[in-house]
Biopython code that builds the backbone (N, CA, C, O; Angstrom):
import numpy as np
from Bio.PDB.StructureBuilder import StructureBuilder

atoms = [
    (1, "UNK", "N", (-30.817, 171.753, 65.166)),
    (1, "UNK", "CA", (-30.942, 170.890, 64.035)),
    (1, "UNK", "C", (-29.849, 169.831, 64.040)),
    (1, "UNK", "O", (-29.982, 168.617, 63.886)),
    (2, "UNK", "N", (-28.594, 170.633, 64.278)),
    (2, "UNK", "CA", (-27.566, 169.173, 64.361)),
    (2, "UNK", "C", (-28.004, 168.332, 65.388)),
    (2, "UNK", "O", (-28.156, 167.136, 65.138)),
    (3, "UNK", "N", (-28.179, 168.675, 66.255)),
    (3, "UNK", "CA", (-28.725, 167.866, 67.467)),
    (3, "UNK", "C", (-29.445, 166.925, 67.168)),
    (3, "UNK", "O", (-29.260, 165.765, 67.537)),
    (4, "UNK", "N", (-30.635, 167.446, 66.241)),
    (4, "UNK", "CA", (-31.899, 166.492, 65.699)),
    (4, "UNK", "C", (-31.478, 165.169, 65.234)),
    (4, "UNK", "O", (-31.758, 163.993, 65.466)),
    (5, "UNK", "N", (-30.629, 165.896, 64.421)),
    (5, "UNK", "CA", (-29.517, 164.951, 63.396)),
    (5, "UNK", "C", (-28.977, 163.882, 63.712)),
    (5, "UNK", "O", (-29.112, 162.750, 63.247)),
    (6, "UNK", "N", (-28.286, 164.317, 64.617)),
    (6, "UNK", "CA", (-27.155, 163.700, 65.385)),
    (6, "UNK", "C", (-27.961, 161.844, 66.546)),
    (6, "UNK", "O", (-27.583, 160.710, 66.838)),
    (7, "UNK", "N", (-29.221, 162.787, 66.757)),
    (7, "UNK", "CA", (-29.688, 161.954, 68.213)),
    (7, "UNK", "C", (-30.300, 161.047, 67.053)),
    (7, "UNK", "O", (-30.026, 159.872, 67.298)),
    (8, "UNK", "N", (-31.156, 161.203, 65.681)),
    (8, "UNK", "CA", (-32.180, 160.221, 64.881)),
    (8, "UNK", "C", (-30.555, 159.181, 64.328)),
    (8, "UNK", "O", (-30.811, 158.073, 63.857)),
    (9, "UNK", "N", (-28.994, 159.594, 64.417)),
    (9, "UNK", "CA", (-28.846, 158.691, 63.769)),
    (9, "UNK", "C", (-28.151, 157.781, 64.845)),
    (9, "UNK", "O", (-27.960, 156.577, 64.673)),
    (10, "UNK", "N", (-27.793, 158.479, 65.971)),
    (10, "UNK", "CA", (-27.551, 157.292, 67.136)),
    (10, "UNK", "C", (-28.711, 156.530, 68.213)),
    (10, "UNK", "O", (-28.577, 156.112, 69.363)),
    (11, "UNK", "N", (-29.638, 156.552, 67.484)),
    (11, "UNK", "CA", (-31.084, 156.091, 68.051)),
    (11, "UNK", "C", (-31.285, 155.089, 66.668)),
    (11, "UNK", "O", (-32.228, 154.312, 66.815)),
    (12, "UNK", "N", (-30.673, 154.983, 65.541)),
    (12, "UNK", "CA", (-31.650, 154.287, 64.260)),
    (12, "UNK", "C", (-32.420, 155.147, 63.873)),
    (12, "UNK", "O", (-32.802, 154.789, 62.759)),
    (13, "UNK", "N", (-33.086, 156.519, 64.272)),
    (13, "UNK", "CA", (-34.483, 156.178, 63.880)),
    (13, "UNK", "C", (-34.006, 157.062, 62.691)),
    (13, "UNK", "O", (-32.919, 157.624, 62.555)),
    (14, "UNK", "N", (-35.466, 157.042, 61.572)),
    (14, "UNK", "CA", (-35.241, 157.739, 60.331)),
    (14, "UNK", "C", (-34.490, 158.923, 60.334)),
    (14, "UNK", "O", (-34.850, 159.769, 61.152)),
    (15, "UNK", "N", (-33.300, 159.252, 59.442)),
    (15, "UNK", "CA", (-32.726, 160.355, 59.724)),
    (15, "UNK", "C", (-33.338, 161.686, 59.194)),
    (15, "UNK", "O", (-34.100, 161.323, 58.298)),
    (16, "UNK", "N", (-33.375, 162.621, 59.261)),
    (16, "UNK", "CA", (-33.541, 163.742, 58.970)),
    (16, "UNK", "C", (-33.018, 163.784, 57.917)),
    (16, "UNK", "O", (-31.896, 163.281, 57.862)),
    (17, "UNK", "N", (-33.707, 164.503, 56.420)),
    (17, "UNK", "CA", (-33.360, 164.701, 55.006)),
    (17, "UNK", "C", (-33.730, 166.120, 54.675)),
    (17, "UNK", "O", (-33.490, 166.231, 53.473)),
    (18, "UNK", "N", (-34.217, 167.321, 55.158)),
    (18, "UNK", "CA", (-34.048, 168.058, 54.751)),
    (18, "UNK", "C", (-34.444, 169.467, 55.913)),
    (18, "UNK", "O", (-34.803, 169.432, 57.090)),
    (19, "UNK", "N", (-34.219, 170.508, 55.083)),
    (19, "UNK", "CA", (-34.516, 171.691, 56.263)),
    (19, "UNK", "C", (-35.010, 172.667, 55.704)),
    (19, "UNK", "O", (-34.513, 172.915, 54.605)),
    (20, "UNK", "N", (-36.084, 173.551, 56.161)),
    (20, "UNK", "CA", (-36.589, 174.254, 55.300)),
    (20, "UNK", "C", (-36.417, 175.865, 56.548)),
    (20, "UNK", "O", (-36.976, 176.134, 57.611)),
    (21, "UNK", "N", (-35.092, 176.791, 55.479)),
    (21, "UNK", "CA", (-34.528, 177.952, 56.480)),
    (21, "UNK", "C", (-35.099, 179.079, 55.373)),
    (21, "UNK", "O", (-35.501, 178.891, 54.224)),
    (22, "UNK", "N", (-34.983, 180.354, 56.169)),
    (22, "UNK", "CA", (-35.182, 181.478, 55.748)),
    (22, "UNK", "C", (-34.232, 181.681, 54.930)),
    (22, "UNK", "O", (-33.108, 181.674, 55.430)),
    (23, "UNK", "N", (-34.325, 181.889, 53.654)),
    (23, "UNK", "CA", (-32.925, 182.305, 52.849)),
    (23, "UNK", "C", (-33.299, 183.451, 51.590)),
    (23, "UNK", "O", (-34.115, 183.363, 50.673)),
    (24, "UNK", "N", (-32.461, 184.415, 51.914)),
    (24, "UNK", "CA", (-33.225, 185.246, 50.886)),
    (24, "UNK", "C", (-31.735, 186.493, 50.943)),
    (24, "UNK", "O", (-30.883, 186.430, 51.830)),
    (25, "UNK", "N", (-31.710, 187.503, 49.855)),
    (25, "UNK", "CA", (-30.924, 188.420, 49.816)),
    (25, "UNK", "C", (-30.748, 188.930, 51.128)),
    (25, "UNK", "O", (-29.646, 188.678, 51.615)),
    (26, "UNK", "N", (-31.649, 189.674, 51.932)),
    (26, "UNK", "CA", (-31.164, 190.326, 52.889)),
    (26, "UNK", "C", (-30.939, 189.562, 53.931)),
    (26, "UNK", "O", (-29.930, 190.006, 54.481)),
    (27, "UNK", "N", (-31.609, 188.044, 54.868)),
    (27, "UNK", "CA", (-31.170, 187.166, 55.246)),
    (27, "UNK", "C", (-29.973, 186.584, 55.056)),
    (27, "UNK", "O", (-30.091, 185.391, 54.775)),
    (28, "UNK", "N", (-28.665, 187.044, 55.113)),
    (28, "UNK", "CA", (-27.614, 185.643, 54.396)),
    (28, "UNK", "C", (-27.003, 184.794, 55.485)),
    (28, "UNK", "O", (-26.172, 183.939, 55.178)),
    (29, "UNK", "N", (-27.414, 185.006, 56.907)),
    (29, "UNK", "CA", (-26.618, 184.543, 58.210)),
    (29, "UNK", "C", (-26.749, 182.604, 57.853)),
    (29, "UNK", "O", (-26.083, 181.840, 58.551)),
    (30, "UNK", "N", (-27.727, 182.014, 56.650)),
    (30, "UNK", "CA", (-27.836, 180.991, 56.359)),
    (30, "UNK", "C", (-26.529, 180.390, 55.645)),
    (30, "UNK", "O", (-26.252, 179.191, 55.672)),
    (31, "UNK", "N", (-25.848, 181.262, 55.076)),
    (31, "UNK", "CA", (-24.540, 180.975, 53.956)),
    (31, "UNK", "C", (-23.525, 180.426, 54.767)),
    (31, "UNK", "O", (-22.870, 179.398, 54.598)),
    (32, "UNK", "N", (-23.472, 181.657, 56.104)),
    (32, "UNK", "CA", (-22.848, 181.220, 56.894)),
    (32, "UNK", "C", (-22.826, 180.144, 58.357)),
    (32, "UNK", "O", (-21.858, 179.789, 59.029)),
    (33, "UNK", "N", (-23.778, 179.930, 58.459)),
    (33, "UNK", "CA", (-23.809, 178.952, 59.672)),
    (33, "UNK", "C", (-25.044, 177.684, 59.716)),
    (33, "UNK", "O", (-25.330, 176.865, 60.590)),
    (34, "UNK", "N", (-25.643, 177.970, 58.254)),
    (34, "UNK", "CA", (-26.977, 176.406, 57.901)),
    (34, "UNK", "C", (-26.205, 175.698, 56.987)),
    (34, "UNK", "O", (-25.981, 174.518, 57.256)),
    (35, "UNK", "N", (-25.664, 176.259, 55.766)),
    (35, "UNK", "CA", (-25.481, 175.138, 54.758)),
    (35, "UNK", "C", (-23.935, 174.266, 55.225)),
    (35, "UNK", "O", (-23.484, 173.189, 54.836)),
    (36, "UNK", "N", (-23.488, 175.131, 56.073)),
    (36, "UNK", "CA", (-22.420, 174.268, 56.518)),
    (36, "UNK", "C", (-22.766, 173.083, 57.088)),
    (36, "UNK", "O", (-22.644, 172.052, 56.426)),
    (37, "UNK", "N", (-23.105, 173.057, 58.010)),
    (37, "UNK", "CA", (-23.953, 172.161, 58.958)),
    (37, "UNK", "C", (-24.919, 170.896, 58.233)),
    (37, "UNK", "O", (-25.212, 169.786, 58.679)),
    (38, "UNK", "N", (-25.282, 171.584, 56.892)),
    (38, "UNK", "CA", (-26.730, 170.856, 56.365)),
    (38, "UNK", "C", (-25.548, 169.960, 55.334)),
    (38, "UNK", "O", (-25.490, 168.754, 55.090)),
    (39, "UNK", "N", (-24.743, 171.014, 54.908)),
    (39, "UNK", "CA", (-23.639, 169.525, 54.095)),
    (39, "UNK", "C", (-23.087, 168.827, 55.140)),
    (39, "UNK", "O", (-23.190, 167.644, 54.815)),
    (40, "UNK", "N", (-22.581, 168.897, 56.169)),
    (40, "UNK", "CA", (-21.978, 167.849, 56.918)),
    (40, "UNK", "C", (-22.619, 167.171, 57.392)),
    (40, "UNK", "O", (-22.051, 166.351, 58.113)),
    (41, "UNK", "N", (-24.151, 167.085, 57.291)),
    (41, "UNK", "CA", (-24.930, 165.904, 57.759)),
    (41, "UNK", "C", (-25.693, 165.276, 56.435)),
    (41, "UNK", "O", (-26.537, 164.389, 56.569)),
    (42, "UNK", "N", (-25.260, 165.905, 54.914)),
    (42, "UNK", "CA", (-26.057, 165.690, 53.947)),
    (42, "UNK", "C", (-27.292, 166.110, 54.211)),
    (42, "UNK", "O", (-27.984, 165.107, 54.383)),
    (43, "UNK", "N", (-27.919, 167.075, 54.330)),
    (43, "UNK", "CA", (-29.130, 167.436, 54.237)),
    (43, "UNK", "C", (-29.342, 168.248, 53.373)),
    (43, "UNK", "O", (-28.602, 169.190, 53.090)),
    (44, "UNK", "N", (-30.590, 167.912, 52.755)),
    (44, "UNK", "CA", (-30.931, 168.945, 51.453)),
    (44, "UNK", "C", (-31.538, 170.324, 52.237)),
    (44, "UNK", "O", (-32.261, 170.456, 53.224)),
    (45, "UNK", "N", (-30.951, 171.193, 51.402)),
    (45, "UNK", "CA", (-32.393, 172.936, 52.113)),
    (45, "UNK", "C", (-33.210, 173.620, 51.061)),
    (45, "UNK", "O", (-32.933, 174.025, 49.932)),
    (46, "UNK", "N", (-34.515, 173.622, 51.924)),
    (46, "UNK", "CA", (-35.326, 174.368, 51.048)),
    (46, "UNK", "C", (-35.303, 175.772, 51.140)),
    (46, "UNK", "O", (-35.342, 176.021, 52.345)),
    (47, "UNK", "N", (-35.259, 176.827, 50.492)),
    (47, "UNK", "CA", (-35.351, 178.201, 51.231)),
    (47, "UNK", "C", (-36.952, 178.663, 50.983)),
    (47, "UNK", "O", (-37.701, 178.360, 50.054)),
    (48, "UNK", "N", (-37.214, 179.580, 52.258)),
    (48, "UNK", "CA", (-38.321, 180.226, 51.688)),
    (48, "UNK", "C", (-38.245, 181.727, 51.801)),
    (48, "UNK", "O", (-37.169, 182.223, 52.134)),
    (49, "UNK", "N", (-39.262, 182.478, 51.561)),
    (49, "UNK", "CA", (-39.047, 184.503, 51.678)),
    (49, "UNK", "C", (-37.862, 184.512, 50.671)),
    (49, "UNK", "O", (-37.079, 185.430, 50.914)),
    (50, "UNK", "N", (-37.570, 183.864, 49.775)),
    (50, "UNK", "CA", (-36.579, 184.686, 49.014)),
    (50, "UNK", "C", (-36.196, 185.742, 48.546)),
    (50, "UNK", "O", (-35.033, 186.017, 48.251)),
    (51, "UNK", "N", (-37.439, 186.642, 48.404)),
    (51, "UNK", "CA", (-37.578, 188.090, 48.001)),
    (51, "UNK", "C", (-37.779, 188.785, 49.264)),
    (51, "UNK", "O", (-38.232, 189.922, 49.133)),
    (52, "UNK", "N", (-37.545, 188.370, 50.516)),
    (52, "UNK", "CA", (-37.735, 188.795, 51.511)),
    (52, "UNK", "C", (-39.151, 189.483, 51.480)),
    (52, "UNK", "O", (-39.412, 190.668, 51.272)),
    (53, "UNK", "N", (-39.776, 188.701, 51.675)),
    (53, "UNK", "CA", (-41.222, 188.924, 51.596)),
    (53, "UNK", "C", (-41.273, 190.518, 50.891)),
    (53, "UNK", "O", (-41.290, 191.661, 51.348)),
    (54, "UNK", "N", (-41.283, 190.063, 49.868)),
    (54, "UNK", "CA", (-41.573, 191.438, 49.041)),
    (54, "UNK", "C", (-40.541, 192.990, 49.095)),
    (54, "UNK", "O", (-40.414, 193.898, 48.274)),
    (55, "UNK", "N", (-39.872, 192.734, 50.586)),
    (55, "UNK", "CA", (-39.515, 194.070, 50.693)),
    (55, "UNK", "C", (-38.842, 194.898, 50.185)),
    (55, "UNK", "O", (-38.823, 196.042, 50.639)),
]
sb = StructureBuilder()
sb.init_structure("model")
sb.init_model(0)
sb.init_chain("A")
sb.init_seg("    ")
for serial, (resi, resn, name, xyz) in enumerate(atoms, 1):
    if name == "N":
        sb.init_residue(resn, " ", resi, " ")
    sb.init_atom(name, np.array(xyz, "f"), 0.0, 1.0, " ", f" {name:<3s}", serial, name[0])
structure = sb.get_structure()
């Protein structure tokens, strides 16, 4: 994803605005190594499975 990031804004082309990661209670590896990343490029995140699919 940084990569993505990185190449749309030294190319011009439209940058990347958001990311849509797994984020949910038992998932948290996102706390630690997406939203960092997603603020230092300003990107908004969507989460989805929040209830971890039901489980």
């Amino acid at each position: 994803m940084a990569k993505a990031a990185k190449t749309a804004d030294l190319r011009g082309w439209v940058p990347i605005s958001a990311i849509e990661v797994e984020y949910s209670l038992l998932q948290r590896t996102t706390e630690r190594e997406i939203l960092p990343m997603a603020d230092a490029f300003g990107l908004g995140v969507l989460g989805y499975s929040t209830l971890a699919a039901a489980f």
